[in-house]
C-alpha positions as CSV (number, residue, x, y, z in Angstrom):
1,X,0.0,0.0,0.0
2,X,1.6,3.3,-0.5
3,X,0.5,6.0,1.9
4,X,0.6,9.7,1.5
5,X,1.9,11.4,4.7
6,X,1.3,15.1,5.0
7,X,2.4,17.1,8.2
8,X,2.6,20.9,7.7
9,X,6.7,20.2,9.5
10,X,9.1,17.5,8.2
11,X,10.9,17.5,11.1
12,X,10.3,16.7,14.9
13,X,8.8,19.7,16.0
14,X,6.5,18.6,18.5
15,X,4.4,15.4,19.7
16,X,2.4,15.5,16.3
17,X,5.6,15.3,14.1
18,X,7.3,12.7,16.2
19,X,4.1,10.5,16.1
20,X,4.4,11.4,11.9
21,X,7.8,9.7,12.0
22,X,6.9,6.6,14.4
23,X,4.4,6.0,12.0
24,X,6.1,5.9,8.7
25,X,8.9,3.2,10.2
26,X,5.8,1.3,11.5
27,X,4.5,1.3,8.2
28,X,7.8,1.4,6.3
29,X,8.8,-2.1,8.2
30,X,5.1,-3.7,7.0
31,X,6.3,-3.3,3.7
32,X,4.4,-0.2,2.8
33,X,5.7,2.8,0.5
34,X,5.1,6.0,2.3
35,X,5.1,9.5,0.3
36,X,5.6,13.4,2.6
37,X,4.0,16.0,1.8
38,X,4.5,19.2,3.8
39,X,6.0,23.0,4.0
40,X,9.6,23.1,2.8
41,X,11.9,24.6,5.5
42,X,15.8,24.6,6.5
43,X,15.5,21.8,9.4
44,X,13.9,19.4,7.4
45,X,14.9,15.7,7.2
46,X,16.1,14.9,3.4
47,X,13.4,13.7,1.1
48,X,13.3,13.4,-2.6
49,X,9.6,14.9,-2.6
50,X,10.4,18.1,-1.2
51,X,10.2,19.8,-4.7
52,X,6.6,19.4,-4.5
53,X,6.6,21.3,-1.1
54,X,4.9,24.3,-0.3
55,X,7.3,27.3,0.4
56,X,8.0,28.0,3.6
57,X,5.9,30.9,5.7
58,X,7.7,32.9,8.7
59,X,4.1,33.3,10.7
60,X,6.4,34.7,13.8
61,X,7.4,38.3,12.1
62,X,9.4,40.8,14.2
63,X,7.0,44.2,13.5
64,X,3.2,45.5,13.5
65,X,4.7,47.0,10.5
66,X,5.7,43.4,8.8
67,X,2.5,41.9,9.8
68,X,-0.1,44.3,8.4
69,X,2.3,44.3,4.7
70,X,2.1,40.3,5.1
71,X,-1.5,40.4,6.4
72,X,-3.3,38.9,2.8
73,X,-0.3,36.5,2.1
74,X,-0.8,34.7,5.7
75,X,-4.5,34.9,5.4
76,X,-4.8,33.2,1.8
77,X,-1.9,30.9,3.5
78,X,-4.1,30.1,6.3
79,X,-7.7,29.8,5.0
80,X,-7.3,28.1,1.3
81,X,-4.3,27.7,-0.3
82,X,-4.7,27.8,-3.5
83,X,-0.4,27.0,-4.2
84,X,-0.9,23.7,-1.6
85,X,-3.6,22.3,-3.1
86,X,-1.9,22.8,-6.8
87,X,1.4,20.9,-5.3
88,X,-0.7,18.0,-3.5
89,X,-2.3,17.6,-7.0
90,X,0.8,17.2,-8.6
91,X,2.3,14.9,-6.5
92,X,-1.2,12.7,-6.1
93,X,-1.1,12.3,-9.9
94,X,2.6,11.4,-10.2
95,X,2.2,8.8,-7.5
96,X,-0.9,7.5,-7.0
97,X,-1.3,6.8,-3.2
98,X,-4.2,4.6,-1.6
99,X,-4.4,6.5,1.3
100,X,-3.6,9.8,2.9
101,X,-3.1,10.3,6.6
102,X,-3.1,13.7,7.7
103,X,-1.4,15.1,10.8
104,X,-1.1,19.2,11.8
105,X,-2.3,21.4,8.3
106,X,-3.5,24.7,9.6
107,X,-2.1,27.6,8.7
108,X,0.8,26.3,6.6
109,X,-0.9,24.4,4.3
110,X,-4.2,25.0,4.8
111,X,-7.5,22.4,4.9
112,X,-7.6,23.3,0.9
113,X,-5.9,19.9,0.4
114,X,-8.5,18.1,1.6
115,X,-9.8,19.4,-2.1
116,X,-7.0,17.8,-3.9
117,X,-8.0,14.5,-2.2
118,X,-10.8,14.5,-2.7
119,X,-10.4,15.0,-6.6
120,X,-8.8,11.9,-6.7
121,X,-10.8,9.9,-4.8
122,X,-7.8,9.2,-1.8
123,X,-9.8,8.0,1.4
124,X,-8.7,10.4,3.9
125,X,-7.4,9.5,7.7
126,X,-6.3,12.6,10.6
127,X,-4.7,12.2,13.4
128,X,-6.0,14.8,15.8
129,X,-3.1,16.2,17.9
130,X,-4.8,19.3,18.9
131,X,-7.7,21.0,19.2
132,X,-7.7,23.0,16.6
133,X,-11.1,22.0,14.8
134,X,-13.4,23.0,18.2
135,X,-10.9,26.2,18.8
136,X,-9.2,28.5,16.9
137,X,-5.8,29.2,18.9
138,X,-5.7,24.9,19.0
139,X,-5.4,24.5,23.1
140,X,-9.1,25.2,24.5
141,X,-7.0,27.9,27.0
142,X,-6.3,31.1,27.2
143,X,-2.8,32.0,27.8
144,X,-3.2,35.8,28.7
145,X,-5.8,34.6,31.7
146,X,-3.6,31.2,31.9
147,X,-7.0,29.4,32.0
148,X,-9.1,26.5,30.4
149,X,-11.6,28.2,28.0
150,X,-14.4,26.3,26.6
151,X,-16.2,29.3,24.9
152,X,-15.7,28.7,21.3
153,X,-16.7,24.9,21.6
154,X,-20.0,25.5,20.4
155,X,-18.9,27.1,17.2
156,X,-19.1,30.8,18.5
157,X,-15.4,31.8,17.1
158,X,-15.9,35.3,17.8
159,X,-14.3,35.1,20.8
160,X,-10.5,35.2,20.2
161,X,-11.0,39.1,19.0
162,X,-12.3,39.8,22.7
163,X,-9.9,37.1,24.6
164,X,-7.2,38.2,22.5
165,X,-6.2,34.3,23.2
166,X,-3.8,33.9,20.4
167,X,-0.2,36.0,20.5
168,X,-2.0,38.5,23.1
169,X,-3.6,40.6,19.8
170,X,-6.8,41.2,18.4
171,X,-6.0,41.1,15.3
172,X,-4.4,38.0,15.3
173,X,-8.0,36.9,17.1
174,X,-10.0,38.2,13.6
175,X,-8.1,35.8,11.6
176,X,-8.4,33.0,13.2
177,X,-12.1,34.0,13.7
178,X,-12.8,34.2,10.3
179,X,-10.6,31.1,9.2
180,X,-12.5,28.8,11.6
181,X,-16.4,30.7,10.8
182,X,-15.0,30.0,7.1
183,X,-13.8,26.3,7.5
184,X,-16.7,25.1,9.4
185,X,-19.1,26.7,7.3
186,X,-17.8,24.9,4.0
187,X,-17.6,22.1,6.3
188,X,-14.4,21.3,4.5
189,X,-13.0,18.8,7.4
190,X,-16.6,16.8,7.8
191,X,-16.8,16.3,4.0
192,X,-13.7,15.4,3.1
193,X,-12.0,13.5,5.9
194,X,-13.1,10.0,6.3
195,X,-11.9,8.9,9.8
196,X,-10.5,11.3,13.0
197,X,-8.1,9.2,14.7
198,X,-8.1,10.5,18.2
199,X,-5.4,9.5,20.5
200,X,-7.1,10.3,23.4
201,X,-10.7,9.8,24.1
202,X,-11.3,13.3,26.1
203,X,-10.2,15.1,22.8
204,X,-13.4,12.9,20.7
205,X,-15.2,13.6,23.8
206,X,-14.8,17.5,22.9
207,X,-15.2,16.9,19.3
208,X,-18.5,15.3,19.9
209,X,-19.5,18.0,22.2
210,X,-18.8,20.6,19.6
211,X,-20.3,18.5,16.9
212,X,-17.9,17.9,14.6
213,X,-16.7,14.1,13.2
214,X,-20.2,12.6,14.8
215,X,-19.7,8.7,13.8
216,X,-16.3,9.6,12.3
217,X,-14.1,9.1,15.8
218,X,-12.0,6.3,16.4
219,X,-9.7,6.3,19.3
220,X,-5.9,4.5,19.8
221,X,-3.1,5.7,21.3
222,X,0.4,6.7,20.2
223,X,3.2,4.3,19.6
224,X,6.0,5.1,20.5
225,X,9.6,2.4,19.6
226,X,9.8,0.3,22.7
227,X,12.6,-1.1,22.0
228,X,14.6,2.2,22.4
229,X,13.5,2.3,25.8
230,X,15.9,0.4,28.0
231,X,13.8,0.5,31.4
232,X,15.8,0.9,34.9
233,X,13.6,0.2,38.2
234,X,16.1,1.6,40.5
235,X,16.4,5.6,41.8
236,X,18.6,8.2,41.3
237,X,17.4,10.4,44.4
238,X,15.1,12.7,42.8
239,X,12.1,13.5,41.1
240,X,11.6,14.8,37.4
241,X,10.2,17.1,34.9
242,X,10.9,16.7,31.2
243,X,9.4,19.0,28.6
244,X,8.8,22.8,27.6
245,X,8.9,25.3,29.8
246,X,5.7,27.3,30.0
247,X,2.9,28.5,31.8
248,X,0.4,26.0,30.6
249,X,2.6,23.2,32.0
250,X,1.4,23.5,35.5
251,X,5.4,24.2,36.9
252,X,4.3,26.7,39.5
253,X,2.0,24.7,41.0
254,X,4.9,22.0,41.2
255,X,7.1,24.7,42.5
256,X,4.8,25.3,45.0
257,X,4.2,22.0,45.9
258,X,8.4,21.6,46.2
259,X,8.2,24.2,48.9
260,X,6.8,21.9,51.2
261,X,9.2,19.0,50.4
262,X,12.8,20.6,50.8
263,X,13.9,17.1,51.0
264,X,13.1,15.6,47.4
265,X,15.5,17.4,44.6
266,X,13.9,17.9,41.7
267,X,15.2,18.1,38.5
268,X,13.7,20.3,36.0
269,X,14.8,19.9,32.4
270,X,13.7,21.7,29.0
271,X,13.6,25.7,28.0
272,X,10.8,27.7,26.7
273,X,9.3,31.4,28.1
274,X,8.3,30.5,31.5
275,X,12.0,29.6,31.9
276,X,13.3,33.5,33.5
277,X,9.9,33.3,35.9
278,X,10.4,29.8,37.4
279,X,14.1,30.4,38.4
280,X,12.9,33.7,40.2
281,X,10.4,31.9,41.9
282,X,13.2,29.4,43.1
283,X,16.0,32.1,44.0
284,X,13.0,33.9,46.0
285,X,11.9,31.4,48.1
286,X,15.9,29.9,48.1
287,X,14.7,26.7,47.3
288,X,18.0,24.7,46.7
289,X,16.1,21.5,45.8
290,X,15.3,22.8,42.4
291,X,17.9,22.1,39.5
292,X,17.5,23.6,36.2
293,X,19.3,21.3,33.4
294,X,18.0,23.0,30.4
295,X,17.2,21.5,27.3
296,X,18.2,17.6,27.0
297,X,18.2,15.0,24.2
298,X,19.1,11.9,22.9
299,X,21.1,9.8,25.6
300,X,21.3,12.6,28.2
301,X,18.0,12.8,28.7
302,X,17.7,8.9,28.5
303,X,20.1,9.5,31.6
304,X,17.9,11.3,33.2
305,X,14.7,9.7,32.9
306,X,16.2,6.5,33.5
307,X,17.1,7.5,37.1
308,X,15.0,9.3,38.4
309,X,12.3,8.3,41.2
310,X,9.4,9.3,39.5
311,X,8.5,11.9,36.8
312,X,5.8,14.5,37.3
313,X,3.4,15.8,34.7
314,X,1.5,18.4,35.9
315,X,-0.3,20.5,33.1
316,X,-3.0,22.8,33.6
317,X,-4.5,22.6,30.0
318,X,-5.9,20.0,28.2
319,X,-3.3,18.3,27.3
320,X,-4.4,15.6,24.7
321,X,-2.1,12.4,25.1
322,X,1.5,14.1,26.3
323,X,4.1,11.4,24.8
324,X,6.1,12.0,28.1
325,X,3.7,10.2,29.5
326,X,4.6,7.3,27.0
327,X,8.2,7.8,27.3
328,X,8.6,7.7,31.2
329,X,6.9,4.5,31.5
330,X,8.5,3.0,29.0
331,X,11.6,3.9,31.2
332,X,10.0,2.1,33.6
333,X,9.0,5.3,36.0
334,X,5.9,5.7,37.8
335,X,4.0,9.3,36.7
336,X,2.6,11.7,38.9
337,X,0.3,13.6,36.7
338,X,-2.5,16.1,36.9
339,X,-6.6,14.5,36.7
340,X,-7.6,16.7,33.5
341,X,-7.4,16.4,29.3
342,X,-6.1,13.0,28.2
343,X,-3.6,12.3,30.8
344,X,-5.9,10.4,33.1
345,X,-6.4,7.8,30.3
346,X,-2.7,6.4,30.6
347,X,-2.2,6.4,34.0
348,X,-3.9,3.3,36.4
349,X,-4.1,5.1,39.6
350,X,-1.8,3.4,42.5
351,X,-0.8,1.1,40.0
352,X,1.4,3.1,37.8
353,X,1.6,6.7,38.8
354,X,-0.9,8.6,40.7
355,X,-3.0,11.8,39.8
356,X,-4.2,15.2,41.7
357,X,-6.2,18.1,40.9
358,X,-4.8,20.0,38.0
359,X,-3.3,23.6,40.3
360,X,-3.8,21.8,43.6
361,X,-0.3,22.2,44.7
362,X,-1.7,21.0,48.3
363,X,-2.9,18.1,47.0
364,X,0.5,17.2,44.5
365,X,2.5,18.1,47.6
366,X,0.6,14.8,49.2
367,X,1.4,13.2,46.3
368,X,4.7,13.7,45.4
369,X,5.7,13.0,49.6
370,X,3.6,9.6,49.5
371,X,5.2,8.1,46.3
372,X,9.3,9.4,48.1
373,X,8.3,8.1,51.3
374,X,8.0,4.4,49.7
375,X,10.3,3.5,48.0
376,X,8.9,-0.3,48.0
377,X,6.1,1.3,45.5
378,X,8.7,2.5,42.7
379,X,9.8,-0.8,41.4
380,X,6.1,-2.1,41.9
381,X,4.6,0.9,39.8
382,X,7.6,1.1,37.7
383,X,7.2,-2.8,36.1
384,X,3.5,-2.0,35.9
385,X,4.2,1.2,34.4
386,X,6.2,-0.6,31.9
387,X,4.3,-3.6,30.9
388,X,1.4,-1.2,30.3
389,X,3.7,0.7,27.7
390,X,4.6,-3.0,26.2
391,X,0.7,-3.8,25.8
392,X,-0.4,-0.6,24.7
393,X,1.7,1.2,23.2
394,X,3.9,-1.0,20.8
395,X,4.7,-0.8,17.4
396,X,3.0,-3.8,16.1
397,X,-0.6,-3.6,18.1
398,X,-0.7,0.1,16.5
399,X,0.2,-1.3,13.4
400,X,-3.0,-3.7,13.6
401,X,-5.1,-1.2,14.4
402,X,-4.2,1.7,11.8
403,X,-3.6,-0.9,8.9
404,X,-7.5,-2.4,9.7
405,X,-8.7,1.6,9.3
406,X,-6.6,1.8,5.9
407,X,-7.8,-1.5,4.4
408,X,-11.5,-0.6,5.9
409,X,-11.1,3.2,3.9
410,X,-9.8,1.2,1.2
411,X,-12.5,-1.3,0.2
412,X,-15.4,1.4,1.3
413,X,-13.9,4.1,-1.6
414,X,-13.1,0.9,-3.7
415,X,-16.8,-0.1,-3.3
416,X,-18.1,3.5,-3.9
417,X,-15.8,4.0,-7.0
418,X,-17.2,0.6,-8.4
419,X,-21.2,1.8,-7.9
420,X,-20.1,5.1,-9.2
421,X,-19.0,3.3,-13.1
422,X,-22.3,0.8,-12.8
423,X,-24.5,3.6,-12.6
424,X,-23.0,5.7,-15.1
């Protein structure tokens, strides 16, 4: 089966472009030929499709000034691309794919593809990573107010102007107004996308709540390559966060909570804006547990994971399936993690991790002290921890399950294509 990929990054970025290249190895091993498609940029991995592309679009512009002269070149960008859905056409005709699975389009490609597809017949898959189809700035929170907000679920996209929810502007807030008012009323996702692969069930839980993909929701996790995940029961002497650095991620509340245990290091690790404000927090309140290790990779943070007691995961947004989550038990760590978005969903409470009140840094202060002062429980969670990764998240039982949604796309457009030359 050959397989068209498209991702608006081809590179790891984030989550969604990690899951993008876990994928195509799954795929790739099973035989199948797998085709990019995506925005052309400097970091990208080599690929002989790139020619076919879209050029690449700086959406983070230095000036008012810049913004308002590149104001109708990011808004044709953003709602239809007209340029995107000429290169998908062009590469769907030179190669012929059975399938397309989508990943992250908005705003550098734009849902216009859909239209290509949809021209030639290719059954359509998307993996939702975000929430991006039931709110316009993707995260269903505002991070001006640095709270959940719920108030565009419903369809009433007028609200980013007024929230000014997306890069602190108003402006910014009219476009993706009018791009979401736009999309929804062609109703280009529901008619041309054949099956929203969720990885968590909250996030089809808030697509069905806003109405969009009724009856088109399935649910499966991420995968994530088990076998590069060397587990280690034992403890370094500390506790752990892993990931970016910012206000959504709940790390005040953990720094609040790490007041009350001056006798459990922690080990924070990763950059991003919040970075400056959490370091004052720690050199005001001179709390020496705190360790900032900045941005780590590849065997470093292996390290890292690898020893530590326990990892902590405690997001104050609706974080949709967090593959540090996946990673950390695969090391074999027990999670502590925050009771909101998808998290819940791969933790077994007192099993494999435990779970508190997203910004209850009372209640995470219980937690974290229970889970150190037992050191019995973090071999016992650990293994759990890990043979729940081994069961649900390997390679080959995803493969199962996305293969039996290709073939099942297959024979239904295969079927339809069929009626389509009897009747005429």
């Amino acid at each position: 089966m050959k397989i068209l990929m498209i991702d608006k990054y081809y590179f790891v970025k984030g989550g969604a472009e990690r899951y993008l290249f876990e994928l195509t190895e799954v795929l790739q091993t099973n035989g199948h030929t797998v085709v990019p498609f995506g925005m052309k940029h400097p970091d990208n991995f080599a690929t002989e499709f790139e020619s076919h592309f879209v050029d690449n679009i700086d959406y983070e512009l230095d000036s008012t000034l810049q913004k308002a002269a590149h104001f109708f070149k990011i808004a044709g960008r953003m709602i239809y691309s007209l340029d995107a859905r000429r290169r998908l056409e062009a590469l769907v005709a030179e190669e012929q794919p059975d399938i397309a699975h989508l990943h992250m389009i908005d705003h550098q490609l734009s849902p216009s593809i859909l239209h290509a597809l949809k021209k030639y017949k290719i059954p359509v898959i998307q993996t939702v990573h975000q929430y991006k189809l039931v709110c316009p700035n993707y995260r269903l929170y505002n991070p001006r107010t640095a709270q959940i907000c719920e108030k565009c679920l419903r369809g009433n996209f007028y609200h980013p102007i007024f929230e000014r929810c997306h890069k602190d502007s108003a402006a910014a807030g009219l476009l993706l107004a009018i791009e979401s008012y736009l999309h929804r009323w062609m109703k280009i996702y529901e008619r041309n996308i054949d099956i929203f692969h969720v990885p968590s069930r909250f996030m089809g839980e808030k697509m069905r709540q806003a109405g969009v993909g009724r009856g088109k929701i399935r649910h499966c996790p991420y995968t994530i390559k088990m076998d590069k995940f060397t587990p280690n029961y034992k403890s370094g002497g500390y506790a752990l966060y892993f990931g970016r650095l910012s206000d959504e991620k709940g790390l005040l509340t953990l720094l609040r909570a790490m007041r009350n245990l001056p006798e459990v290091p922690l080990r924070v690790v990763g950059n991003g804006p919040q970075e400056h404000e959490l370091k004052n927090f720690v050199q005001r309140y001179e709390m020496d547990n705190i360790s900032f290790f900045g941005k780590k990779s590849g065997a470093e943070l292996a390290r890292l994971v690898q020893e530590a007691n326990f990892v902590v995961v405690p997001s104050e947004w609706y974080d949709n399936s967090p593959l540090v989550i996946y990673e950390s038990m695969a090391y074999g760590k027990p999670v502590i993690a925050a009771r909101l978005g998808g998290m819940p969903e791969l933790i077994r409470e007192s099993e494999t991790g435990l779970l508190f009140d997203a910004g209850n840094a009372e209640q995470l202060t219980e937690k974290i002290r229970f889970l150190w002062d037992r050191p019995e429980l973090l071999e016992q969670f650990g293994r759990a921890a890990r043979a729940k990764a081994e069961q649900e998240f390997d390679p080959a039982a995803h493969y199962e399950i996305i293969y039996d949604w290709y073939r099942e796309l297959l024979a239904a457009h295969t079927g339809a294509r069929a009626k389509a030359l009897v009747s005429s």
